[in-house]
PDB file of N, H, CA, C and O in Angstrom:
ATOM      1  N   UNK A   1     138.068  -4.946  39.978  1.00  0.00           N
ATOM      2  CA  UNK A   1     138.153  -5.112  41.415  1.00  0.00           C
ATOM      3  C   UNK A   1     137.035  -6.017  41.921  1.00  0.00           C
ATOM      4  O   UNK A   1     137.299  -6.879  42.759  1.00  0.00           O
ATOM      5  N   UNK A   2     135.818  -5.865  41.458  1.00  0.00           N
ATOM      6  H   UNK A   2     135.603  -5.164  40.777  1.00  0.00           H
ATOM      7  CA  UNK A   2     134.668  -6.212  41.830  1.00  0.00           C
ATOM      8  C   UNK A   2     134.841  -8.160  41.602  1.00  0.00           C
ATOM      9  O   UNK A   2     134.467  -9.072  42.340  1.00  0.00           O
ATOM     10  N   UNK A   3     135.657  -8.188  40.084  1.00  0.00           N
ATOM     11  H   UNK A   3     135.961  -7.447  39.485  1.00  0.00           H
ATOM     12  CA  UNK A   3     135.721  -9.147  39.854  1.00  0.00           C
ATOM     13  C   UNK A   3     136.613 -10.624  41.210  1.00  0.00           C
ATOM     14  O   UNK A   3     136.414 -11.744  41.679  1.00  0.00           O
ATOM     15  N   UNK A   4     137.359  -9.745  41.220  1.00  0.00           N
ATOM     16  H   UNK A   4     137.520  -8.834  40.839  1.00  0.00           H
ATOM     17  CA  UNK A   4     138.358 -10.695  41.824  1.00  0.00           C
ATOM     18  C   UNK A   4     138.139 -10.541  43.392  1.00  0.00           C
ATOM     19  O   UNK A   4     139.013 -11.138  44.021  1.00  0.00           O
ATOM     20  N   UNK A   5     137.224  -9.910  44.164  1.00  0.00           N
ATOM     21  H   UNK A   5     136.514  -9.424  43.653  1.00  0.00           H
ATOM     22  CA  UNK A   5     136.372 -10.107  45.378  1.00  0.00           C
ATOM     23  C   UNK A   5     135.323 -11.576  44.705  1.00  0.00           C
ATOM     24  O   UNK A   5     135.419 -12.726  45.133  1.00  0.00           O
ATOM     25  N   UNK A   6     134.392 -11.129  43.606  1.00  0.00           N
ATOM     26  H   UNK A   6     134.314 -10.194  43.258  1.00  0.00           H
ATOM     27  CA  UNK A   6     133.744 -12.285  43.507  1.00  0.00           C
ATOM     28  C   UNK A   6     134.509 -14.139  43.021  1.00  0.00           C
ATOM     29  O   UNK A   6     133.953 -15.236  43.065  1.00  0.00           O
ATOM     30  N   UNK A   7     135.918 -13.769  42.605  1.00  0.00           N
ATOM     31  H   UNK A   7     136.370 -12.878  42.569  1.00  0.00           H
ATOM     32  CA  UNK A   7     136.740 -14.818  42.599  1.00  0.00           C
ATOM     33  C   UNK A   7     136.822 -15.271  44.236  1.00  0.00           C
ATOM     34  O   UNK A   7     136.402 -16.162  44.975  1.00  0.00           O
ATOM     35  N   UNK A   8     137.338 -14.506  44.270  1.00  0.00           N
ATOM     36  H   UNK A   8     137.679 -13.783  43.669  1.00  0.00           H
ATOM     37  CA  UNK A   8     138.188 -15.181  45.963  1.00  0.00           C
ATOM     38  C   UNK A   8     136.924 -15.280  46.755  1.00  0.00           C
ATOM     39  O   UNK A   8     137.097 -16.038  47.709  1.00  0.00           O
ATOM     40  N   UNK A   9     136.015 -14.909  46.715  1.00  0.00           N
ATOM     41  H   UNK A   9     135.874 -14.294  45.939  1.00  0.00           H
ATOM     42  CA  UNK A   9     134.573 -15.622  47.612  1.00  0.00           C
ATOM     43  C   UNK A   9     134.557 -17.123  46.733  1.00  0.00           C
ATOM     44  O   UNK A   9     134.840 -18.185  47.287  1.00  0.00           O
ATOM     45  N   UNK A  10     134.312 -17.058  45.794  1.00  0.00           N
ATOM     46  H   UNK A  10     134.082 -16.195  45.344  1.00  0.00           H
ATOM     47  CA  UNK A  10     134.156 -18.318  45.433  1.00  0.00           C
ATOM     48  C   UNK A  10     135.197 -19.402  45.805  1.00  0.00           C
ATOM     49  O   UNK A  10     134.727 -20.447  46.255  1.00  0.00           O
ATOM     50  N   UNK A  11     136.502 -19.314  45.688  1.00  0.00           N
ATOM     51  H   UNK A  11     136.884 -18.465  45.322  1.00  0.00           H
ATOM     52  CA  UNK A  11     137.173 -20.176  45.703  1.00  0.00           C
ATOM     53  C   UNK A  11     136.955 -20.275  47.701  1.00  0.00           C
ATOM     54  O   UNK A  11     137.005 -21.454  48.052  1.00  0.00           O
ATOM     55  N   UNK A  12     136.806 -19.580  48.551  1.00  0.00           N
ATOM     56  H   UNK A  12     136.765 -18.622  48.266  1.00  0.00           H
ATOM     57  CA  UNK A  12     136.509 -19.674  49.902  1.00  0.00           C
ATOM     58  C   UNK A  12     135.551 -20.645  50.272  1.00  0.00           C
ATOM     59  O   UNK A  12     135.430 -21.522  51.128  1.00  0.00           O
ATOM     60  N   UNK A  13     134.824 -20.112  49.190  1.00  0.00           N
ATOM     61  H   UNK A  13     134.922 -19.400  48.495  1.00  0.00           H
ATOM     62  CA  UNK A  13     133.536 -21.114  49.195  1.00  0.00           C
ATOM     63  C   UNK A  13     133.579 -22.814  48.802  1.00  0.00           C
ATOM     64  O   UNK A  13     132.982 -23.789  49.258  1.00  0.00           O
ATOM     65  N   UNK A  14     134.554 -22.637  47.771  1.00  0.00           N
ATOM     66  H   UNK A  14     135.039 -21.845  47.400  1.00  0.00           H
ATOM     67  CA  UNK A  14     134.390 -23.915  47.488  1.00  0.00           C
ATOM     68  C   UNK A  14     135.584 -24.642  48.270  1.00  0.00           C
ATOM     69  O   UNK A  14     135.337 -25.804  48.593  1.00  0.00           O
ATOM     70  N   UNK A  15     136.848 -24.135  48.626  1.00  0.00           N
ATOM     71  H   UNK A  15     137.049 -23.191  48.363  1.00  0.00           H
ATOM     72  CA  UNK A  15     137.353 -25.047  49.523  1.00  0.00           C
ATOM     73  C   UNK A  15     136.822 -25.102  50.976  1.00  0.00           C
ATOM     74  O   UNK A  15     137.597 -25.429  51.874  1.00  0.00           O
ATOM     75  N   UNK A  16     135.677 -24.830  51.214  1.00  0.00           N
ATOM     76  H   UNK A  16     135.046 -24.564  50.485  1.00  0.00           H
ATOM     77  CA  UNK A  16     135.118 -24.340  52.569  1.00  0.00           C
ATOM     78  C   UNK A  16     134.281 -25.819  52.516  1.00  0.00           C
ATOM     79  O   UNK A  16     134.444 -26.585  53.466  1.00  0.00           O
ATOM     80  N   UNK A  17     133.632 -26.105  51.710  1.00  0.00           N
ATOM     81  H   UNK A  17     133.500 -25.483  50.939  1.00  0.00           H
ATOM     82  CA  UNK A  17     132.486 -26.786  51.434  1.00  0.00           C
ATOM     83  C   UNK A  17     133.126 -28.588  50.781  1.00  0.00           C
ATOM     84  O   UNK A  17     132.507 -29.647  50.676  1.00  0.00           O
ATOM     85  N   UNK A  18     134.234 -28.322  50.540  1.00  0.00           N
ATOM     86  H   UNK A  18     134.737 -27.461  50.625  1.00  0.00           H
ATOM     87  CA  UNK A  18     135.011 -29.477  50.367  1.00  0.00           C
ATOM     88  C   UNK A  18     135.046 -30.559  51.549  1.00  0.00           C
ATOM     89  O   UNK A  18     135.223 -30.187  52.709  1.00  0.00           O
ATOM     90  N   UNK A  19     134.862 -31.978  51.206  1.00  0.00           N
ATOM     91  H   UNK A  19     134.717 -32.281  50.264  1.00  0.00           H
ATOM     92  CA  UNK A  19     134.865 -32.907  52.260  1.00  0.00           C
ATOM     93  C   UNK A  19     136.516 -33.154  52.837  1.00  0.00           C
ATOM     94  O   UNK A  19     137.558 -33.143  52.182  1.00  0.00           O
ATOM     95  N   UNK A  20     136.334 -33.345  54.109  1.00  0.00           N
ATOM     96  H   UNK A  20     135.487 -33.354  54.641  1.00  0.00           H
ATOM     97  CA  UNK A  20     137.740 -33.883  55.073  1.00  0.00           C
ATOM     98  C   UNK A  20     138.587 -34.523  54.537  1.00  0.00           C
ATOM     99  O   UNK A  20     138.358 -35.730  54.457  1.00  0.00           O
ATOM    100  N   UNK A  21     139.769 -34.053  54.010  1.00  0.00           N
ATOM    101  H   UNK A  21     139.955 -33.073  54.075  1.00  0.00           H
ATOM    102  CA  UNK A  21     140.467 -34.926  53.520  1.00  0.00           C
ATOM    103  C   UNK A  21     141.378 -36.230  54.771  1.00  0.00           C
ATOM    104  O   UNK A  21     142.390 -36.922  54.657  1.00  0.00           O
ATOM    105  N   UNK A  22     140.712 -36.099  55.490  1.00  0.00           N
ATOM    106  H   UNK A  22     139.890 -35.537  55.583  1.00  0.00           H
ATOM    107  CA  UNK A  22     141.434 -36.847  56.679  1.00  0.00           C
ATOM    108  C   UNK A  22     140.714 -38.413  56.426  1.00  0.00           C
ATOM    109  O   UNK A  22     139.485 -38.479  56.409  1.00  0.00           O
ATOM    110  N   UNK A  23     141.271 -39.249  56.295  1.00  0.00           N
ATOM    111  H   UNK A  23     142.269 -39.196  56.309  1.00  0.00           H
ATOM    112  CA  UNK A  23     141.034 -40.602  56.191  1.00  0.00           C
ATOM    113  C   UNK A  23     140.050 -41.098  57.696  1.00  0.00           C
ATOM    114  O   UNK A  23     140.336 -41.081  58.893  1.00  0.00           O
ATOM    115  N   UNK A  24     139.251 -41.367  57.210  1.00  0.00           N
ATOM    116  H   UNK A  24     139.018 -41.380  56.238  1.00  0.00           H
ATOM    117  CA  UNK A  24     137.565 -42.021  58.406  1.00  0.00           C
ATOM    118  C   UNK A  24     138.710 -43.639  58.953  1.00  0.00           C
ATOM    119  O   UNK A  24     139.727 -44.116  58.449  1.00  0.00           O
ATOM    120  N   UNK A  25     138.067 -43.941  59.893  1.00  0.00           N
ATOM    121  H   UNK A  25     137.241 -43.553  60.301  1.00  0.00           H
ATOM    122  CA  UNK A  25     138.492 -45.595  60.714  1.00  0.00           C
ATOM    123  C   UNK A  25     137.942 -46.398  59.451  1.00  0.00           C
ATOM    124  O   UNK A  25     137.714 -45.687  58.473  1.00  0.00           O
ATOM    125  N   UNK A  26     137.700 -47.719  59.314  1.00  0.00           N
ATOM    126  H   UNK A  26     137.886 -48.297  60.109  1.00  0.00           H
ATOM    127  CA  UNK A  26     137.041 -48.663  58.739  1.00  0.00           C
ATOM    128  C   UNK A  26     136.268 -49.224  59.360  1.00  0.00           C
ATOM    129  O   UNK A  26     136.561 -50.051  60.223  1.00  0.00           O
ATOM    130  N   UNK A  27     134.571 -48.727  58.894  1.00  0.00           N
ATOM    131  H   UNK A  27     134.333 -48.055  58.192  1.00  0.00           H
ATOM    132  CA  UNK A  27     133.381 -49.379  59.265  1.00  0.00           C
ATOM    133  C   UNK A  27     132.804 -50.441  58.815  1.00  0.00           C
ATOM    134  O   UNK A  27     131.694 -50.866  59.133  1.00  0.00           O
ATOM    135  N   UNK A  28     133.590 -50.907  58.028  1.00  0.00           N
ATOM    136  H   UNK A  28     134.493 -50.562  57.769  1.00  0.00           H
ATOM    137  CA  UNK A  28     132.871 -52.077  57.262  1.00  0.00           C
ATOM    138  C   UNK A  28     132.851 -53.442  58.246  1.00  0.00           C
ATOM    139  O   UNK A  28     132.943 -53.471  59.474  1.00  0.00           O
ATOM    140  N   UNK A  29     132.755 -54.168  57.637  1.00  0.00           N
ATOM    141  H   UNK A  29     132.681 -54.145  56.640  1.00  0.00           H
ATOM    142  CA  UNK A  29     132.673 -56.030  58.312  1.00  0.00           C
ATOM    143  C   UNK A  29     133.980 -56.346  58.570  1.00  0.00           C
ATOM    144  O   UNK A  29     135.081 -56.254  58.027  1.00  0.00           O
ATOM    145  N   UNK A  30     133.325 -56.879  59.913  1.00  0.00           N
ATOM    146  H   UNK A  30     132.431 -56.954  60.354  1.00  0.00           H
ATOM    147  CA  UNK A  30     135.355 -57.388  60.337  1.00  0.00           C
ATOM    148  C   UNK A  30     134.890 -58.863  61.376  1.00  0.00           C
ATOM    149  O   UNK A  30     134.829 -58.862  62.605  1.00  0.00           O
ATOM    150  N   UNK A  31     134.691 -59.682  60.732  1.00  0.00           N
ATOM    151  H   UNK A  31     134.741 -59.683  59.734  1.00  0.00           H
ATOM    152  CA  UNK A  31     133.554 -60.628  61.381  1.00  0.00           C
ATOM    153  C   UNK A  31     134.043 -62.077  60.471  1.00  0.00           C
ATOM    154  O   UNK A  31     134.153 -62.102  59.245  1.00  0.00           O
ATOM    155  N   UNK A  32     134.314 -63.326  61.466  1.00  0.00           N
ATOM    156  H   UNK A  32     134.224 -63.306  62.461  1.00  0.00           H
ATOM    157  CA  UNK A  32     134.775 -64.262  61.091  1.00  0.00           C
ATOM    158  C   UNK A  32     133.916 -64.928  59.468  1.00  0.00           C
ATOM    159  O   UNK A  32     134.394 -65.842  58.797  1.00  0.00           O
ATOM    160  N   UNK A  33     132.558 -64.168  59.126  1.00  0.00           N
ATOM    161  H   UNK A  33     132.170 -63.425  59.671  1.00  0.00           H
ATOM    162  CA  UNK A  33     131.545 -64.933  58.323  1.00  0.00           C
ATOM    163  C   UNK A  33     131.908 -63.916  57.180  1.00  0.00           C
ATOM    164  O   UNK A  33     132.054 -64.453  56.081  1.00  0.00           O
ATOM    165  N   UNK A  34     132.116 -62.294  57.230  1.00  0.00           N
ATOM    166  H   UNK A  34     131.998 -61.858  58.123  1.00  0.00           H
ATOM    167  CA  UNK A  34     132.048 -61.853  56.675  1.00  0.00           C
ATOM    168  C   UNK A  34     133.171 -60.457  57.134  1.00  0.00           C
ATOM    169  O   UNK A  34     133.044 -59.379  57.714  1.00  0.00           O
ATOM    170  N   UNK A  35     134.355 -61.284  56.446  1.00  0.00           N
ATOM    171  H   UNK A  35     134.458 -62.160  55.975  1.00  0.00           H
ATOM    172  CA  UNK A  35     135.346 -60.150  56.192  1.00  0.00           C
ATOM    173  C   UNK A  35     135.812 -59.280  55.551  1.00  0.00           C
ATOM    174  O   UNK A  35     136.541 -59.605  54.614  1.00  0.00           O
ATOM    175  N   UNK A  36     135.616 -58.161  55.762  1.00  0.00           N
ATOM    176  H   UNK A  36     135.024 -57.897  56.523  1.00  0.00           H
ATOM    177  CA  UNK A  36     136.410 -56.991  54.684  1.00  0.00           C
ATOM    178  C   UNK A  36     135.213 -56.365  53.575  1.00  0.00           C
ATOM    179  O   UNK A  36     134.014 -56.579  53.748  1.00  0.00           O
ATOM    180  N   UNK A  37     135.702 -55.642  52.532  1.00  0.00           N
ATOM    181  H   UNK A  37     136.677 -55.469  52.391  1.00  0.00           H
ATOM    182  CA  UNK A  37     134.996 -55.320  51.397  1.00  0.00           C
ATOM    183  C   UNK A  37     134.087 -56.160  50.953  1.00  0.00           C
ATOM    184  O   UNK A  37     132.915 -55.890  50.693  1.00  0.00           O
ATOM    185  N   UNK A  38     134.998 -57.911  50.802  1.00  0.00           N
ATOM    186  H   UNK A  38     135.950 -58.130  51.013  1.00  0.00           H
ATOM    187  CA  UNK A  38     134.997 -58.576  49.683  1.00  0.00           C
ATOM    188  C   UNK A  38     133.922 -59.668  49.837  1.00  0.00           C
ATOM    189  O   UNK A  38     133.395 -60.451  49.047  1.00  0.00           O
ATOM    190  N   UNK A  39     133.741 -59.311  51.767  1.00  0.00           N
ATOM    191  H   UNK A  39     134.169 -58.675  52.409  1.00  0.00           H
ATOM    192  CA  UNK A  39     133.182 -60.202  52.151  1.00  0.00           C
ATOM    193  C   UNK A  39     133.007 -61.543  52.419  1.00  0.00           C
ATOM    194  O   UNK A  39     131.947 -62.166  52.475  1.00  0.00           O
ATOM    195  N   UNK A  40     134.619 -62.102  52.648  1.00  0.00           N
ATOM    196  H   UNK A  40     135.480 -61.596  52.602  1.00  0.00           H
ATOM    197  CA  UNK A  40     134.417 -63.062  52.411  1.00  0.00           C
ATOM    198  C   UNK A  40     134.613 -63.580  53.908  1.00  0.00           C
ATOM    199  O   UNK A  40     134.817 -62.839  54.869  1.00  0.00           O
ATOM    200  N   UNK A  41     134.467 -65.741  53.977  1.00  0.00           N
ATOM    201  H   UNK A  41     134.301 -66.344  53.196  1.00  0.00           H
ATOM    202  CA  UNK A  41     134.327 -66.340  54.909  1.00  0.00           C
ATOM    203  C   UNK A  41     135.564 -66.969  55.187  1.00  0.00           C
ATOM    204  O   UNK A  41     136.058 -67.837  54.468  1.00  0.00           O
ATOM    205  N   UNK A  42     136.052 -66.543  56.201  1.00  0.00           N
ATOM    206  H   UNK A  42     135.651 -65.838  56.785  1.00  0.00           H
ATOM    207  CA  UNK A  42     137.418 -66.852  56.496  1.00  0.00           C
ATOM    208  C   UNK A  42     137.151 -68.457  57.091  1.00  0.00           C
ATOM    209  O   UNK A  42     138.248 -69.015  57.058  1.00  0.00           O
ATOM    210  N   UNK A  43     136.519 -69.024  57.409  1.00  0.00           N
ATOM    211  H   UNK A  43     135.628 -68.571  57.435  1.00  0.00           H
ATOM    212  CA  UNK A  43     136.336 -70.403  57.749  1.00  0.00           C
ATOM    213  C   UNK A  43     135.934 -71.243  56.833  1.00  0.00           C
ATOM    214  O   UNK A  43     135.263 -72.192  57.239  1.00  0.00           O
ATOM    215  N   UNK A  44     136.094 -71.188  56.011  1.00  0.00           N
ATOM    216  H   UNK A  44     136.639 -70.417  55.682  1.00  0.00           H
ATOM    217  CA  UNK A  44     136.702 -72.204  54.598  1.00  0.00           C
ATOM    218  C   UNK A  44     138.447 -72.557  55.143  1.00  0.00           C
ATOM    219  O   UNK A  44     138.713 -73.710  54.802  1.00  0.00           O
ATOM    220  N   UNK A  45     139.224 -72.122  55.616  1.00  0.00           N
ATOM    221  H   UNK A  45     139.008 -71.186  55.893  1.00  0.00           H
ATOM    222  CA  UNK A  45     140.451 -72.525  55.285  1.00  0.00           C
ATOM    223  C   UNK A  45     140.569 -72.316  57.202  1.00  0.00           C
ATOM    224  O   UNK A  45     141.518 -72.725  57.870  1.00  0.00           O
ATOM    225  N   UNK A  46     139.496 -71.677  57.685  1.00  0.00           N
ATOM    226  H   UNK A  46     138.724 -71.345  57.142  1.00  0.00           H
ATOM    227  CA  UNK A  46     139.915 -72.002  59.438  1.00  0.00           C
ATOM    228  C   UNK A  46     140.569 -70.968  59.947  1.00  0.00           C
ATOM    229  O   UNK A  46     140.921 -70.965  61.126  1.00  0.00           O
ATOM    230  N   UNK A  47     140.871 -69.716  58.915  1.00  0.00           N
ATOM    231  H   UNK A  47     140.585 -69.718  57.957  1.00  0.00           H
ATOM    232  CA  UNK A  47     141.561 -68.559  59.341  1.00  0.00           C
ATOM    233  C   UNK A  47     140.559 -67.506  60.459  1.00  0.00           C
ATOM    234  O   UNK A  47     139.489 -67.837  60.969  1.00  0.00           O
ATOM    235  N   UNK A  48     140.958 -66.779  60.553  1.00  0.00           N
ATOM    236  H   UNK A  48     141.827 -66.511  60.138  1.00  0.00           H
ATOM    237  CA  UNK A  48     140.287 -65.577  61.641  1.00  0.00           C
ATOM    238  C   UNK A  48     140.304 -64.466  60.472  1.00  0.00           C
ATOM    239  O   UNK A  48     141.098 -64.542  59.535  1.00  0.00           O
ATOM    240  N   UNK A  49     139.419 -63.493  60.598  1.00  0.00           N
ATOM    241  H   UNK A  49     138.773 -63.431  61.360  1.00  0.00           H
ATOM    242  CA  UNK A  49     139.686 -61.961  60.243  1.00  0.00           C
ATOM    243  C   UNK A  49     139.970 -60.616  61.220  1.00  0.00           C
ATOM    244  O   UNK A  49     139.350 -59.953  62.052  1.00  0.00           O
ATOM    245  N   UNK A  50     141.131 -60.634  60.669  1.00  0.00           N
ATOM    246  H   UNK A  50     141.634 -61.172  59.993  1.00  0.00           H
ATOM    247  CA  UNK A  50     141.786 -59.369  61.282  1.00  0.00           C
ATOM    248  C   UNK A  50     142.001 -58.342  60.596  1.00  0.00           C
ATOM    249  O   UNK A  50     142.233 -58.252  59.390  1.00  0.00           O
ATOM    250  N   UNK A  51     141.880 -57.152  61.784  1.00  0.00           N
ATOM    251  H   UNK A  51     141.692 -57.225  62.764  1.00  0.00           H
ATOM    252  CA  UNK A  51     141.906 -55.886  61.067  1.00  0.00           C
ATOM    253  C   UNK A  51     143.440 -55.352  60.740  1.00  0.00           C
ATOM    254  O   UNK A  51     144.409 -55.579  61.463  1.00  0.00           O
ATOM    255  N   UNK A  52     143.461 -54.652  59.597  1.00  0.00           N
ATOM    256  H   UNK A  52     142.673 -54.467  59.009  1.00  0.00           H
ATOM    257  CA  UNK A  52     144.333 -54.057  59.967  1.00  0.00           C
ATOM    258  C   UNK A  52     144.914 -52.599  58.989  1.00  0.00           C
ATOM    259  O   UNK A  52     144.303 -52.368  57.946  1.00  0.00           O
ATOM    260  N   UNK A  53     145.795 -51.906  59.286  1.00  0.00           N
ATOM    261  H   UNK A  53     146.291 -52.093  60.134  1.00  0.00           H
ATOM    262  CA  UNK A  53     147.482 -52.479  59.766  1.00  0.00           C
ATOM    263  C   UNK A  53     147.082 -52.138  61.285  1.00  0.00           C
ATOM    264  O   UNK A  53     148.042 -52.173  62.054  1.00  0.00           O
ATOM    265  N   UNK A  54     145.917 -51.836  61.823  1.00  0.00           N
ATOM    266  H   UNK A  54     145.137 -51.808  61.199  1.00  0.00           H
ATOM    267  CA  UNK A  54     146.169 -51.528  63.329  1.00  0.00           C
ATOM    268  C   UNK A  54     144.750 -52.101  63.971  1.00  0.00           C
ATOM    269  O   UNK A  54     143.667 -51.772  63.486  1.00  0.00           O
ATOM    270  N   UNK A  55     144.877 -53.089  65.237  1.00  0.00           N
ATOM    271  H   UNK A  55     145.757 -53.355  65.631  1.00  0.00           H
ATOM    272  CA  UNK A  55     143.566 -53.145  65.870  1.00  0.00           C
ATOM    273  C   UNK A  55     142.633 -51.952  66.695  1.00  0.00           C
ATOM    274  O   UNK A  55     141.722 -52.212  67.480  1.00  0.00           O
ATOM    275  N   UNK A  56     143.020 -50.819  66.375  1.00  0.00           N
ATOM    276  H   UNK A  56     143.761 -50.608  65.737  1.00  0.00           H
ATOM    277  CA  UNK A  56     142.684 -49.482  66.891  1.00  0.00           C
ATOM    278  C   UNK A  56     141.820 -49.296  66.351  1.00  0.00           C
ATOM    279  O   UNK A  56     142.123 -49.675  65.220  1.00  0.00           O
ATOM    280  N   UNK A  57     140.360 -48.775  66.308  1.00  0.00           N
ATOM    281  H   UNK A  57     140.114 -48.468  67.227  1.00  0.00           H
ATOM    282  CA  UNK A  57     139.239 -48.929  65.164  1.00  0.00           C
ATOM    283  C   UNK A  57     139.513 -47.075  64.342  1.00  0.00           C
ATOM    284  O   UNK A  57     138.970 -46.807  63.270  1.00  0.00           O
ATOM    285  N   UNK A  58     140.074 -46.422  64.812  1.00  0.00           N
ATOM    286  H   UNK A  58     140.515 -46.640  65.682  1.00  0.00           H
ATOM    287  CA  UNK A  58     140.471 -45.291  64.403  1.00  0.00           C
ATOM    288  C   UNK A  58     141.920 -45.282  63.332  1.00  0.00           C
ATOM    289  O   UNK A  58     142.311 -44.466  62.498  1.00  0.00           O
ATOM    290  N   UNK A  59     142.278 -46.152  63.649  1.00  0.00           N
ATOM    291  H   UNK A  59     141.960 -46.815  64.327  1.00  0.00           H
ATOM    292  CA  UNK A  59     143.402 -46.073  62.356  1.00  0.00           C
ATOM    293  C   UNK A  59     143.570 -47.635  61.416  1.00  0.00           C
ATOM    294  O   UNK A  59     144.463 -48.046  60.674  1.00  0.00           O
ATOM    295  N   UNK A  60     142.682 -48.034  61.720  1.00  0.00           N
ATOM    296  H   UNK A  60     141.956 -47.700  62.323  1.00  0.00           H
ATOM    297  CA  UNK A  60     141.910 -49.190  60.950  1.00  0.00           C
ATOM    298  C   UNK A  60     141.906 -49.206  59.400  1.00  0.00           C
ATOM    299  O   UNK A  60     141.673 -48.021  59.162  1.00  0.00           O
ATOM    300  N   UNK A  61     142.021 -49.823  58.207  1.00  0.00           N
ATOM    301  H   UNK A  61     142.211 -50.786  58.400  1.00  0.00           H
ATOM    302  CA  UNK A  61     141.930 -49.210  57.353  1.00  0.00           C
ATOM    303  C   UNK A  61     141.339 -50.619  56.563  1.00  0.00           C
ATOM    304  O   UNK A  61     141.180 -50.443  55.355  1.00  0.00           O
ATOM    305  N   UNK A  62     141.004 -51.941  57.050  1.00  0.00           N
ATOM    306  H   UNK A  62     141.134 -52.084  58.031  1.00  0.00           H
ATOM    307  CA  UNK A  62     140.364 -52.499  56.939  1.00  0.00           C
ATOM    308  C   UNK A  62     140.279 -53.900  57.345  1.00  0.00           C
ATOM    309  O   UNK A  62     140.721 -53.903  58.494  1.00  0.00           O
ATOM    310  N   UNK A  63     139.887 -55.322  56.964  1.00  0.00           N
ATOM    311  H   UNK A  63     139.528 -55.319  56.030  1.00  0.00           H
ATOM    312  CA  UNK A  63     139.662 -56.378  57.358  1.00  0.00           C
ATOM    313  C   UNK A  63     139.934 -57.540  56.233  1.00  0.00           C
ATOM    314  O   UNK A  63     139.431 -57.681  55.118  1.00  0.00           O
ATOM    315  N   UNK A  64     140.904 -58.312  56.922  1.00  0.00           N
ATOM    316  H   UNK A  64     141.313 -58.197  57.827  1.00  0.00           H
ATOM    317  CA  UNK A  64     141.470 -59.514  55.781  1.00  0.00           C
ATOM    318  C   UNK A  64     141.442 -60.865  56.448  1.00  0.00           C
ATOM    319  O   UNK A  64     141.719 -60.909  57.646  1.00  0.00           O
ATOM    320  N   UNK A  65     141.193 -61.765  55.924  1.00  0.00           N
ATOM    321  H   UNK A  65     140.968 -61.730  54.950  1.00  0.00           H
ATOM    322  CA  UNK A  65     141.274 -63.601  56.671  1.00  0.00           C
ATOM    323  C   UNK A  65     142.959 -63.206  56.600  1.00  0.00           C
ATOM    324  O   UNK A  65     143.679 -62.764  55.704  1.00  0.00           O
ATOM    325  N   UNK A  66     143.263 -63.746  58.519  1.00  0.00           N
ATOM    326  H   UNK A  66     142.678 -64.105  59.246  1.00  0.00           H
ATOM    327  CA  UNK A  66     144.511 -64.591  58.286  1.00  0.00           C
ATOM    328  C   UNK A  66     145.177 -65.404  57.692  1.00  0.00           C
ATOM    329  O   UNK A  66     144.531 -66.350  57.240  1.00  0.00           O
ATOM    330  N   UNK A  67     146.837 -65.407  57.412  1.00  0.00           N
ATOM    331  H   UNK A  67     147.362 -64.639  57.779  1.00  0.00           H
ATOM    332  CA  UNK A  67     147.095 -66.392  56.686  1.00  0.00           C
ATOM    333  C   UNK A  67     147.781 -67.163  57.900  1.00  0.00           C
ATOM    334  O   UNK A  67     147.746 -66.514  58.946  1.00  0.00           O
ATOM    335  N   UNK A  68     148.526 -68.668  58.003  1.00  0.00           N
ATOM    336  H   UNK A  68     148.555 -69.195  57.153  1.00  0.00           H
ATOM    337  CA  UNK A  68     148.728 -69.613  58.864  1.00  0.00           C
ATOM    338  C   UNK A  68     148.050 -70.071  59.789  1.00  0.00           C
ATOM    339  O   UNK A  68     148.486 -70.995  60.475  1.00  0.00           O
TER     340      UNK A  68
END
């Protein structure tokens, strides 16, 4: 009995203490010099960097040079 009180605290514990599985906005670089992860300079080819799939900074998921 004793045992499986000290199970189920633990497992409480450890999904308690587990990080958000909810996906964060994208804080990174979203900046014509320095776009995205990769960092790169979208004005080599004259493009812009845009975020995306959404300009919402909350459902953001990151930053790419335009293409055309």
């Amino acid at each position: 009995m004793r045992l499986t009180v000290v199970i189920t605290t633990l497992i409480v514990a450890l999904t308690s203490a587990l990080p958000d599985p909810t996906p964060q906005g994208y804080t990174g670089p979203c900046s014509v010099t320095d776009c995205g992860v990769s960092h790169l300079d979208c004005r080599n080819k004259g493009n812009l960097c845009v975020p995306w799939p959404s300009t919402d900074p909350a459902l953001r998921k990151g930053c790419t040079c335009s293409l055309g």
